[in-house]
N, CA, C and O atoms as CSV, one atom per row, in Angstrom:
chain,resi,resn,atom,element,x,y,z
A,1,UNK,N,N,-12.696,2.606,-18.094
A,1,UNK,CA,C,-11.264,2.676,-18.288
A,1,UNK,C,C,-10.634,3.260,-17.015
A,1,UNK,O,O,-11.332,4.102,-16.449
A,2,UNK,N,N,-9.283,2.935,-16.381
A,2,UNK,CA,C,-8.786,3.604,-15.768
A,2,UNK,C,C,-7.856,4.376,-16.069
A,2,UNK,O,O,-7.312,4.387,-17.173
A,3,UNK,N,N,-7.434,5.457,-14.670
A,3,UNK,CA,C,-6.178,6.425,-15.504
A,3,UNK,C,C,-5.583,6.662,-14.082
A,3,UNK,O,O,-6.037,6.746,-12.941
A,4,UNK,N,N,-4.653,6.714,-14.530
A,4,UNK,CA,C,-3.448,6.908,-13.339
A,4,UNK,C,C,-3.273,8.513,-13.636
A,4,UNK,O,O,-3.027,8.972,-14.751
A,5,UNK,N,N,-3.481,9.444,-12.187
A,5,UNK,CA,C,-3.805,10.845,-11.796
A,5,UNK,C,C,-2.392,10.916,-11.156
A,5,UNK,O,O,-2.224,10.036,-10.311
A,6,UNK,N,N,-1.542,11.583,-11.311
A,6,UNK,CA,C,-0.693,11.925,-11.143
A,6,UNK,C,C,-0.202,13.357,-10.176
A,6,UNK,O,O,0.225,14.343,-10.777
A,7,UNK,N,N,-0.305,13.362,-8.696
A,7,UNK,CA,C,-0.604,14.999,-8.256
A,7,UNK,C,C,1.548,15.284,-8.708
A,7,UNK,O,O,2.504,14.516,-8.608
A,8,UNK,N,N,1.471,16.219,-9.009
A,8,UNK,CA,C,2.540,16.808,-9.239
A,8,UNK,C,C,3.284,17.801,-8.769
A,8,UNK,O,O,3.195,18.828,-9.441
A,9,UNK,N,N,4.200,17.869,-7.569
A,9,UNK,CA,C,4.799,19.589,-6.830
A,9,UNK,C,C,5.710,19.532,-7.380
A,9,UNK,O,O,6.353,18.680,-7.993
A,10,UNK,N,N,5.792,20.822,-7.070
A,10,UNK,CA,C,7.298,21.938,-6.881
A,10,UNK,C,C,8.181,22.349,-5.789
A,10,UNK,O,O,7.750,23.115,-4.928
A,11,UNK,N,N,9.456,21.878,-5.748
A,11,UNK,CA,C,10.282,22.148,-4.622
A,11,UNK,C,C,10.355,24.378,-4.547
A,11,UNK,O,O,10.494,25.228,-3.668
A,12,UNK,N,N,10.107,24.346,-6.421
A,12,UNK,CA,C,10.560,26.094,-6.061
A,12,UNK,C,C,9.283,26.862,-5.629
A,12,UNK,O,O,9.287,27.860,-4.908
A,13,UNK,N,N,8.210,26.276,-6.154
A,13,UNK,CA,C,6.615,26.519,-5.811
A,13,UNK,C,C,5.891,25.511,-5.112
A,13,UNK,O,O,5.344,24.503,-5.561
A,14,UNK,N,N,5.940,25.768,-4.408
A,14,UNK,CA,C,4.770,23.837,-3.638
A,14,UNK,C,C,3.516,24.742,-3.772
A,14,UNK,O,O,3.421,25.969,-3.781
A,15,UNK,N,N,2.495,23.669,-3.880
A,15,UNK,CA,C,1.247,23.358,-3.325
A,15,UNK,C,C,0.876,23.916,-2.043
A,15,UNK,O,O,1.852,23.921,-1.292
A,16,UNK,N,N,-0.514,24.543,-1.339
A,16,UNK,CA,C,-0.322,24.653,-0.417
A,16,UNK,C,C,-0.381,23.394,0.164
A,16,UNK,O,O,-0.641,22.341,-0.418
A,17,UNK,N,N,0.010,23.640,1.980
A,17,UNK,CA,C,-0.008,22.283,2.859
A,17,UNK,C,C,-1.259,22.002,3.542
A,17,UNK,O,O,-1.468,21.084,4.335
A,18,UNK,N,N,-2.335,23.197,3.009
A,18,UNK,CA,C,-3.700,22.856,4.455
A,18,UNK,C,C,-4.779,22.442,3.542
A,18,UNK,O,O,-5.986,22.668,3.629
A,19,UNK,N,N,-3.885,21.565,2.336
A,19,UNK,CA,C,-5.619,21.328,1.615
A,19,UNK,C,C,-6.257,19.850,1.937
A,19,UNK,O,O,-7.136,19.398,1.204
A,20,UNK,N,N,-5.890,19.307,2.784
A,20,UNK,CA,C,-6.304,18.009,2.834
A,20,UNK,C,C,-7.801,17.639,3.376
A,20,UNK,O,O,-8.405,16.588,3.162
A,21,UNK,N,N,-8.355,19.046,4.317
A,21,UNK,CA,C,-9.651,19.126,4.525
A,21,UNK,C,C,-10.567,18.834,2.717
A,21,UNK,O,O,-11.286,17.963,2.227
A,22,UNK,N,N,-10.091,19.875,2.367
A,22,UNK,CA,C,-10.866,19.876,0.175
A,22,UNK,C,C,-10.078,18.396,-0.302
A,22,UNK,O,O,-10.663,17.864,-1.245
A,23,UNK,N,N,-8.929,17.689,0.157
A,23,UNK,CA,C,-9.148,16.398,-0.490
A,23,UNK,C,C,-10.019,15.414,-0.010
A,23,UNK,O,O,-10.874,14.784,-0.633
A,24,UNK,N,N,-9.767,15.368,0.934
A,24,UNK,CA,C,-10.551,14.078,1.460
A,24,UNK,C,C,-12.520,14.376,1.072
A,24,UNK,O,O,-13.352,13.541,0.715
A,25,UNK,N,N,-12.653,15.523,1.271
A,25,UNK,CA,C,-14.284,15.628,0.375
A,25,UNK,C,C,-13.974,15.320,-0.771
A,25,UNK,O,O,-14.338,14.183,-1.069
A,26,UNK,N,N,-13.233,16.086,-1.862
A,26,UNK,CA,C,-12.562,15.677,-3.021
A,26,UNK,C,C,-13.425,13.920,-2.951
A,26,UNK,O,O,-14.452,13.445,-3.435
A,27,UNK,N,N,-12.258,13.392,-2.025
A,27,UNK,CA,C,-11.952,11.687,-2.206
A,27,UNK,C,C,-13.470,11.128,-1.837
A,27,UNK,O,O,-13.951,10.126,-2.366
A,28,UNK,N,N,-13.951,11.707,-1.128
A,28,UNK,CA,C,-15.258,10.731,-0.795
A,28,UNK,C,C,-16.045,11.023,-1.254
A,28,UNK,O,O,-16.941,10.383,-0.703
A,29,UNK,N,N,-16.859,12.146,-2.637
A,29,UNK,CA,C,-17.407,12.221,-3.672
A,29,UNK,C,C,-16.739,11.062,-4.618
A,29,UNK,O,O,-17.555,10.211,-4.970
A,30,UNK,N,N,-15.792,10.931,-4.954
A,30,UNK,CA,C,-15.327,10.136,-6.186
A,30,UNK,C,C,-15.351,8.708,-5.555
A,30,UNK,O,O,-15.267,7.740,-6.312
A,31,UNK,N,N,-15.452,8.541,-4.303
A,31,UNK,CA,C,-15.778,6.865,-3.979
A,31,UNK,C,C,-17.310,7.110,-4.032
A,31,UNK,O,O,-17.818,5.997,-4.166
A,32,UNK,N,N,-18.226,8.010,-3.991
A,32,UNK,CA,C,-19.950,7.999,-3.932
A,32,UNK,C,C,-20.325,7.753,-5.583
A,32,UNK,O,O,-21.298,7.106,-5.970
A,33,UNK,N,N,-19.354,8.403,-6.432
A,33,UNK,CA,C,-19.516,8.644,-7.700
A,33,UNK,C,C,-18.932,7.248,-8.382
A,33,UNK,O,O,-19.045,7.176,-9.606
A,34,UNK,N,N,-18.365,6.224,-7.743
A,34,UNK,CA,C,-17.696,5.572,-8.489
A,34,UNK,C,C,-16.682,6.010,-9.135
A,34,UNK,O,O,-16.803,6.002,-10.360
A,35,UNK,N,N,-15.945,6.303,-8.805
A,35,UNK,CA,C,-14.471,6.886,-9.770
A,35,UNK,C,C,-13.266,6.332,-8.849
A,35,UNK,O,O,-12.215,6.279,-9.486
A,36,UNK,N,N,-13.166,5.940,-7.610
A,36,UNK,CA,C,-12.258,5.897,-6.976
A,36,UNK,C,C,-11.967,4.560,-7.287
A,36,UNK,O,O,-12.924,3.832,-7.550
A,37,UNK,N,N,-10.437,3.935,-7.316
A,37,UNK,CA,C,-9.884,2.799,-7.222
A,37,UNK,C,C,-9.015,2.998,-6.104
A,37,UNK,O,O,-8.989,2.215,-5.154
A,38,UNK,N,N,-8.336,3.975,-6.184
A,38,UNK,CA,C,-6.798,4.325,-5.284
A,38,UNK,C,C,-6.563,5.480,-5.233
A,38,UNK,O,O,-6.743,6.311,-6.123
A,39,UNK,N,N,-5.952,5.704,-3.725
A,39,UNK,CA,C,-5.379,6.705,-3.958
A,39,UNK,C,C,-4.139,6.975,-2.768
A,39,UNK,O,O,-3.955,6.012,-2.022
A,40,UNK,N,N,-3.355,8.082,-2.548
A,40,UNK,CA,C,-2.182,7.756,-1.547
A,40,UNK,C,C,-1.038,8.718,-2.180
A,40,UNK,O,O,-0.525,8.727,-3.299
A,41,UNK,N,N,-0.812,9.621,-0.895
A,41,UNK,CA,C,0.289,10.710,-0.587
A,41,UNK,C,C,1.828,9.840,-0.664
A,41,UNK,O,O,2.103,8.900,0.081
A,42,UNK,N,N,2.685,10.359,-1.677
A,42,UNK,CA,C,4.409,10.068,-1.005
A,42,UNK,C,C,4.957,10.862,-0.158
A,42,UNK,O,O,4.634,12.023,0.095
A,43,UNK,N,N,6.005,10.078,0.400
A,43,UNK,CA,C,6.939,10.845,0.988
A,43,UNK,C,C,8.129,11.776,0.656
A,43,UNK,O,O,9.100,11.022,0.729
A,44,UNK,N,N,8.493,12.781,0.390
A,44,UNK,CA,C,9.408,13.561,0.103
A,44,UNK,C,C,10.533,12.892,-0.763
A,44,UNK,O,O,10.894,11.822,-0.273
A,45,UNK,N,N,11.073,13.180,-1.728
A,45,UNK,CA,C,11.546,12.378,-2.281
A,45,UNK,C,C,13.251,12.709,-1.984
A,45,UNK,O,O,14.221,12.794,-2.737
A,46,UNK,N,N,13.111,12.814,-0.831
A,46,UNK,CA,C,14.570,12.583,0.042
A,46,UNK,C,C,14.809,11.449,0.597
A,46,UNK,O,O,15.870,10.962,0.989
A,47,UNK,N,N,13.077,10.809,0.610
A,47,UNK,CA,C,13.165,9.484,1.521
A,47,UNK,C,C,13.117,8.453,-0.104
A,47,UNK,O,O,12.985,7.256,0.151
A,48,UNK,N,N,13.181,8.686,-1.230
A,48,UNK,CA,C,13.605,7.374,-2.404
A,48,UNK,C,C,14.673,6.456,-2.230
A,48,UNK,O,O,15.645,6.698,-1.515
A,49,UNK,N,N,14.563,5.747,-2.663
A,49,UNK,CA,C,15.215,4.253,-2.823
A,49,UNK,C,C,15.243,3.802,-4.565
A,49,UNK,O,O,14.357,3.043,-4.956
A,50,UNK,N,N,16.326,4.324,-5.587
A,50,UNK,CA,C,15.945,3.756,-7.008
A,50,UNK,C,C,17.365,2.224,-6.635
A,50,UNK,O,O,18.476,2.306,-6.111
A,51,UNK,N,N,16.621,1.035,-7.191
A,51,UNK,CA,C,16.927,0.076,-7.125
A,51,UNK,C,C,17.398,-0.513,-8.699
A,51,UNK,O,O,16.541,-0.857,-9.514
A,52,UNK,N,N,18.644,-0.566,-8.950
A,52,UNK,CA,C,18.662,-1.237,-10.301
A,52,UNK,C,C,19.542,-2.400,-10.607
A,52,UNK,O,O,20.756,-2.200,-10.653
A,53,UNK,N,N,19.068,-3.592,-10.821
A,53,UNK,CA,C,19.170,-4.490,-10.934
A,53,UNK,C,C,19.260,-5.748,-11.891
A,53,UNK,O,O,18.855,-6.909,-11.830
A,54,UNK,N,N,20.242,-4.711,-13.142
A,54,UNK,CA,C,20.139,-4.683,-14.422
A,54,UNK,C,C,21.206,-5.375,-14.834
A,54,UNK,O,O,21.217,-5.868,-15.962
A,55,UNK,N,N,22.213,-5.502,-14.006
A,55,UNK,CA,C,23.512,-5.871,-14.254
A,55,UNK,C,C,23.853,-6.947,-13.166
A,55,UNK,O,O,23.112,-7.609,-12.439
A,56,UNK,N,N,25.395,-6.898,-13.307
A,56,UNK,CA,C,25.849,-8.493,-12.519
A,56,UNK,C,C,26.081,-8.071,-10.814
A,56,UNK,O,O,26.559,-8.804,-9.948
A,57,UNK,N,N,25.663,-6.892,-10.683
A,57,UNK,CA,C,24.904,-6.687,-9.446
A,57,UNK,C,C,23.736,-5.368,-9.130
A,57,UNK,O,O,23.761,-4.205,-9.532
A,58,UNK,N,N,23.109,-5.814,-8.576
A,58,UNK,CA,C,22.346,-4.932,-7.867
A,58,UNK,C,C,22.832,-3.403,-7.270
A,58,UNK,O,O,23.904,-3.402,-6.666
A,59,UNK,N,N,22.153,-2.186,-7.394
A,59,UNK,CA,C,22.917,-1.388,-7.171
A,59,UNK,C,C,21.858,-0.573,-6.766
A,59,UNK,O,O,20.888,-0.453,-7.514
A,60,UNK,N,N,21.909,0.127,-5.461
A,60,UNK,CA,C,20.528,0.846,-4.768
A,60,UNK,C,C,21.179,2.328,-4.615
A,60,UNK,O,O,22.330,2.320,-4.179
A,61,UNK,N,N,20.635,3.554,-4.900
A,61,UNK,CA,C,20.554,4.944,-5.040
A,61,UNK,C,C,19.687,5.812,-4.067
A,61,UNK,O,O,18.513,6.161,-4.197
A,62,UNK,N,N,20.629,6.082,-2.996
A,62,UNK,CA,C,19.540,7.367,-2.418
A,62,UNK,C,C,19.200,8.261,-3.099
A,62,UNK,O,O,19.987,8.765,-3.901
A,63,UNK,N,N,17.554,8.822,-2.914
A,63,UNK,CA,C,16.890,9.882,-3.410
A,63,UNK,C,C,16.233,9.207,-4.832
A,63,UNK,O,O,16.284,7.990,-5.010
A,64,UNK,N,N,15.620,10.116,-5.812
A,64,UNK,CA,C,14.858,10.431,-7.123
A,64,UNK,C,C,15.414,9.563,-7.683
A,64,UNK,O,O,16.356,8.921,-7.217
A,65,UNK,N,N,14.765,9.373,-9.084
A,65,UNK,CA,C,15.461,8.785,-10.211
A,65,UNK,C,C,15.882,9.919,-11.201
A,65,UNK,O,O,16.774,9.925,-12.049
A,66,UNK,N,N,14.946,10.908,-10.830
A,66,UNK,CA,C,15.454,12.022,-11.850
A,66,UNK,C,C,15.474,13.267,-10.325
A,66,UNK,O,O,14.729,13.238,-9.345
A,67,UNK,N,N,16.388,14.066,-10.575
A,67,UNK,CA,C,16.326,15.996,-9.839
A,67,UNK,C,C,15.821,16.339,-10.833
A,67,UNK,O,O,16.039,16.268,-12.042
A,68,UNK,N,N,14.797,16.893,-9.898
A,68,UNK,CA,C,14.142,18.105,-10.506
A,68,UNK,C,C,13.297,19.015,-10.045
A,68,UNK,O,O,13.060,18.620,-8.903
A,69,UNK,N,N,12.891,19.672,-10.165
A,69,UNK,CA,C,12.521,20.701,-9.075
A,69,UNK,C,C,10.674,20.303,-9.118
A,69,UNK,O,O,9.888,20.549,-8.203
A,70,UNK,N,N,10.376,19.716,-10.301
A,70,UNK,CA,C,9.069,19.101,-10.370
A,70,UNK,C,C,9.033,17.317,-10.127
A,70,UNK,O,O,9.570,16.411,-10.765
A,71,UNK,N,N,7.961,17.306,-8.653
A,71,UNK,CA,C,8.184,15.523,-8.631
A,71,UNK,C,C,6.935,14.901,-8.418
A,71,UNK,O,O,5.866,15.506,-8.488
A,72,UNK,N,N,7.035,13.894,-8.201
A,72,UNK,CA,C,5.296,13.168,-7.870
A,72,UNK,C,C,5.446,12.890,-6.399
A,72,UNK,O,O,6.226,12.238,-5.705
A,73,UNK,N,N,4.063,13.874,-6.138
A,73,UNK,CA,C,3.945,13.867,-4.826
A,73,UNK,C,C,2.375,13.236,-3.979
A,73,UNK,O,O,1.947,13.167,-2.826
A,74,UNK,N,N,1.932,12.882,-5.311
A,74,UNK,CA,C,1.120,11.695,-4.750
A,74,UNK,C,C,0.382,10.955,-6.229
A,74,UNK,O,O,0.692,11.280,-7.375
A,75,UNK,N,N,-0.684,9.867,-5.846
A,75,UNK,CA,C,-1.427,9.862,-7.800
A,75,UNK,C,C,-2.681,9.468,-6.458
A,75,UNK,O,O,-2.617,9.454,-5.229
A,76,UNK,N,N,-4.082,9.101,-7.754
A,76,UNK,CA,C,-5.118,8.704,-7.574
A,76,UNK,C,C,-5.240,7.504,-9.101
A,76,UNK,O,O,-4.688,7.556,-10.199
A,77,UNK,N,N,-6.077,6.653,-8.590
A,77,UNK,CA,C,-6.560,5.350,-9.519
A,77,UNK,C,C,-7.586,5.497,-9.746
A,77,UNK,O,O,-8.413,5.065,-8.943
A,78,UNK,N,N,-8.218,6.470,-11.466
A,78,UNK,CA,C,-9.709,6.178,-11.557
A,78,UNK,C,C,-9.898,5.471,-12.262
A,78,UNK,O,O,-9.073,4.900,-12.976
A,79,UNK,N,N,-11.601,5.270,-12.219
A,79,UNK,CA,C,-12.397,4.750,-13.174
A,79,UNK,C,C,-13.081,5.979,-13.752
A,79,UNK,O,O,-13.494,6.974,-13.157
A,80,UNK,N,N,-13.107,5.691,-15.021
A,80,UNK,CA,C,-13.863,6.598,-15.638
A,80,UNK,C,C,-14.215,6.644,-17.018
A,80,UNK,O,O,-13.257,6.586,-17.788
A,81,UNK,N,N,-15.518,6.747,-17.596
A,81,UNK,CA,C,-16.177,6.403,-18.857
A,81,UNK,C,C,-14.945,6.592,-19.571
A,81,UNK,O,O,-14.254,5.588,-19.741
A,82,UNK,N,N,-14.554,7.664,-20.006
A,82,UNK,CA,C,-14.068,8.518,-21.019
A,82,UNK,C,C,-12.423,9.195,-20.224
A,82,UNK,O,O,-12.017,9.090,-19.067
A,83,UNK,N,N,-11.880,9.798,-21.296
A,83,UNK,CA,C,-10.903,10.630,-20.911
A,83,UNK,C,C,-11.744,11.668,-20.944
A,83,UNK,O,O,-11.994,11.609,-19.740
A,84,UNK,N,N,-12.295,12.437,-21.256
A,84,UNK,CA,C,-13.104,13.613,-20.874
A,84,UNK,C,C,-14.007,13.514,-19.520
A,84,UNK,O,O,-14.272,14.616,-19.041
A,85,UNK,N,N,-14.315,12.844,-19.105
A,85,UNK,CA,C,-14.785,12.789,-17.840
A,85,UNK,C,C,-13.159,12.650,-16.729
A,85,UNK,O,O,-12.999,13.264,-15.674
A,86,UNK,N,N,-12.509,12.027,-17.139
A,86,UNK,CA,C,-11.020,11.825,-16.387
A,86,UNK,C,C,-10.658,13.605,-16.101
A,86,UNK,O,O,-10.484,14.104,-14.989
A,87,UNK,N,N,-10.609,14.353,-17.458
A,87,UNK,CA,C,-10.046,15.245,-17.563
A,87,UNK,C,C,-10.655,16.139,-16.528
A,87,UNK,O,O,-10.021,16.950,-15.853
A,88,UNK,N,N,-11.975,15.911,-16.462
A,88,UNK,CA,C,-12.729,16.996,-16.066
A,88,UNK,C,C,-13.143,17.179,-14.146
A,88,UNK,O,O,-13.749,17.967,-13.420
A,89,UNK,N,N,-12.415,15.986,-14.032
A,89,UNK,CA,C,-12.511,15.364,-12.322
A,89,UNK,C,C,-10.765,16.223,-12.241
A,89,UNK,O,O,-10.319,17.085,-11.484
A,90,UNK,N,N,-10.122,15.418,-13.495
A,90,UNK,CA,C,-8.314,16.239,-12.776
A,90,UNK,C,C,-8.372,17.606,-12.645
A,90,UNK,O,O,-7.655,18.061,-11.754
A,91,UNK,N,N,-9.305,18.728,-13.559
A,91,UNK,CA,C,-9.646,19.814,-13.473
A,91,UNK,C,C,-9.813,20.224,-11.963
A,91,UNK,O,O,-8.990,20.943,-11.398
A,92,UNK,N,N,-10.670,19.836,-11.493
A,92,UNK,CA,C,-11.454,19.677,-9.966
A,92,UNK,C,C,-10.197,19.470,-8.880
A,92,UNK,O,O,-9.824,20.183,-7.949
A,93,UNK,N,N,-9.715,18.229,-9.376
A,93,UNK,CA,C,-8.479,17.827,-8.296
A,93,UNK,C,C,-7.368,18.919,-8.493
A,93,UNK,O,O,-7.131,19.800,-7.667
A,94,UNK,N,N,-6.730,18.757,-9.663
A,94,UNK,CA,C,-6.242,20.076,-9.705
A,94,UNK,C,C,-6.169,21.540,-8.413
A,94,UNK,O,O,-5.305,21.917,-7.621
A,95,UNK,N,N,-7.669,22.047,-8.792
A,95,UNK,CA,C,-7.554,22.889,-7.655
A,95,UNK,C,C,-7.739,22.761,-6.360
A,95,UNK,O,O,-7.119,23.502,-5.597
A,96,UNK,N,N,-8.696,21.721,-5.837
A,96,UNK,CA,C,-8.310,20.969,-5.149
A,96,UNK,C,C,-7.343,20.971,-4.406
A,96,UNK,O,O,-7.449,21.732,-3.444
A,97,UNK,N,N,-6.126,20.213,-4.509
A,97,UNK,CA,C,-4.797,19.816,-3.701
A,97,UNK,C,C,-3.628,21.389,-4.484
A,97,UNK,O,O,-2.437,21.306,-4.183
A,98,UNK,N,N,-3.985,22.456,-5.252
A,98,UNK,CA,C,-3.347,23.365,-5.425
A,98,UNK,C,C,-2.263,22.845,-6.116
A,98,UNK,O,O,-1.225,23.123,-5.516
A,99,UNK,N,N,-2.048,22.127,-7.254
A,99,UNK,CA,C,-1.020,21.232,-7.851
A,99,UNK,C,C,-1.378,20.892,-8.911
A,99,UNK,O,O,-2.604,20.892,-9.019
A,100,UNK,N,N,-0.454,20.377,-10.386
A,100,UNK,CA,C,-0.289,20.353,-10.964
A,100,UNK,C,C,-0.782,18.796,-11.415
A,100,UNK,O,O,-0.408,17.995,-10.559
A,101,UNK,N,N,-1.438,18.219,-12.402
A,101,UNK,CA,C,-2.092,17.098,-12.391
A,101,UNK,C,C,-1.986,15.809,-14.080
A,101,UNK,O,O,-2.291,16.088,-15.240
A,102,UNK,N,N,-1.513,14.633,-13.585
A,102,UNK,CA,C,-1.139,14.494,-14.770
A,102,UNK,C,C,-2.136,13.096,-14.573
A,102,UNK,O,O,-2.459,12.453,-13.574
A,103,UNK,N,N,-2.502,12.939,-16.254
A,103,UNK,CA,C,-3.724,12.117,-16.159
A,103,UNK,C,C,-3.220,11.028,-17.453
A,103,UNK,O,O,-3.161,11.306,-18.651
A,104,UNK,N,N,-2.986,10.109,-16.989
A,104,UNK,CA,C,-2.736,8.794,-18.094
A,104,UNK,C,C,-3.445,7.539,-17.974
A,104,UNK,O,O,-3.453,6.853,-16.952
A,105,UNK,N,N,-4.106,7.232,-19.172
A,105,UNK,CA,C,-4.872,5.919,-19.369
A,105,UNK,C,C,-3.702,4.500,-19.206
A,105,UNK,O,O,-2.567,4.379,-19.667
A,106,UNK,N,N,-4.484,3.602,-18.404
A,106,UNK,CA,C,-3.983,2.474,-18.158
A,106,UNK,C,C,-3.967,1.658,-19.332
A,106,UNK,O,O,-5.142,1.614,-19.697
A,107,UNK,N,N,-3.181,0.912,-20.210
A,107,UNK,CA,C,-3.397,0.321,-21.330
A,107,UNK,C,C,-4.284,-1.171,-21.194
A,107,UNK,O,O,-4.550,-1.826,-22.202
């Protein structure tokens, strides 16, 4: 099954900034382990673009779709038996990247 990993900051608390040495080991255990599909940092969400295109015109929005002081500041794409094995890698990532981690099964 896969699950979309969700890393999660805080504008009032961030993450630290020097963990990318512990991700990238992080990342290249979970491509040795088979778990990796994807993965990939955003950009600040000063640099968004919400696009909606719902109506009898198109209408594009600098920044978020939502403010908030909590945003997505990057995800990962696993594979993984179980949600308990999911859970237990976001545990890891978690401390890891020093951030907050949200873990949802792909339907």
């Amino acid at each position: 099954m896969r699950y979309l990993v969700s890393v999660i900051d805080d504008k009032v608390n961030p993450g630290s900034t020097d963990r990318q040495p512990a991700i990238s080991a992080f990342n290249e255990r979970l491509i040795a382990d088979g778990h990796w599909v994807f993965a990939g940092g955003l950009a600040d969400t000063d640099a968004a673009t919400v696009v909606d295109n719902r109506g009898e015109q198109v209408v594009f929005s600098d920044g978020p779709f939502v403010e908030s002081k909590e945003y997505l500041a990057g995800l990962w794409v696993w594979e993984a038996s179980d949600l308990d094995v999911a859970l237990r890698l976001a545990t890891e990532a978690s401390e890891v990247c020093d951030r907050k981690i949200e873990v949802r099964p792909f339907r």
